[in-house]
N, C-alpha and C positions, 0 to 999 in steps of 0.2 A: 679566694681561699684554697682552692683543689691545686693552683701553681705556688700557692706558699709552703704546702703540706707536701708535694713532690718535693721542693727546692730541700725540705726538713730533712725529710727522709732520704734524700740526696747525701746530705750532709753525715746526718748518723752514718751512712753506709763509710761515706769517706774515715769519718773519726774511729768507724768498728775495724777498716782495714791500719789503723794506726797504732790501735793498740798489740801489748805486748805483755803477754803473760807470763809466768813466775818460770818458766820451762823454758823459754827464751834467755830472760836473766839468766838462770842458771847454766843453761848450755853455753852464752856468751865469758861468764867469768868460772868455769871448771878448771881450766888448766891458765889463770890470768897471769899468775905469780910468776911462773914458768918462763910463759912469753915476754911479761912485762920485763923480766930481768937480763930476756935475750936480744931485747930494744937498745936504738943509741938515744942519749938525752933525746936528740933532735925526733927521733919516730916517737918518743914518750909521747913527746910535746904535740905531736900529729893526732897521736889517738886521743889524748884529750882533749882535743880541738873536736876532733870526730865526734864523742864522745858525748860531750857536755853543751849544755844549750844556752844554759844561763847559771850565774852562781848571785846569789843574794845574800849579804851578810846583815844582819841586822843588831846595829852598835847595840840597844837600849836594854836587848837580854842575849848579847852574844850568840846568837843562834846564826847555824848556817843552812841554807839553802840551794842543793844542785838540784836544777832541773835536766833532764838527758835529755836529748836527741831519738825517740824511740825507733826512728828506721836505723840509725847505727848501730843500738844494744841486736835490733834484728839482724844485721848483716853481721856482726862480728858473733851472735849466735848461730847462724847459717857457718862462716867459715868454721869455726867451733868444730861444729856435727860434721864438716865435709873435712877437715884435720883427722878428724877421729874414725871416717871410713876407710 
């Protein structure tokens, strides 16, 4: 039980450094428009590679689903803040 409850709390600490807070998005897409329009198709195509983890469409109610990548919104937020210093 005491090595399952380590392994848990292992884990949580993993999944607390994965997450990514509203400060983050927002720092990563502040100036998106900007950059995205001084990309070639091909770097477009890179960063939503980067980007995006999974997309799921679902026929039955047209609904989409992107899931991101959260160390990419991190790192493209990080260059964000170091563009901006």
């Amino acid at each position: 039980a005491e090595q399952q409850l380590a392994q848990v709390r292992s884990r949580i600490a993993e999944v607390e450094t994965q997450r990514i807070s509203q400060a983050d998005v927002d720092a990563a897409f502040a100036d998106f428009d900007n950059v995205w329009n001084a990309l070639s198709s091909r770097e477009q195509a890179q960063v939503l590679a980067l980007l995006i983890d999974r997309v799921e469409f679902d026929p039955a109610d047209s609904t989409l689903a992107i899931t991101f990548h959260p160390s990419a919104i991190r790192t493209l937020a990080q260059g964000s803040v170091e563009d901006a210093a």
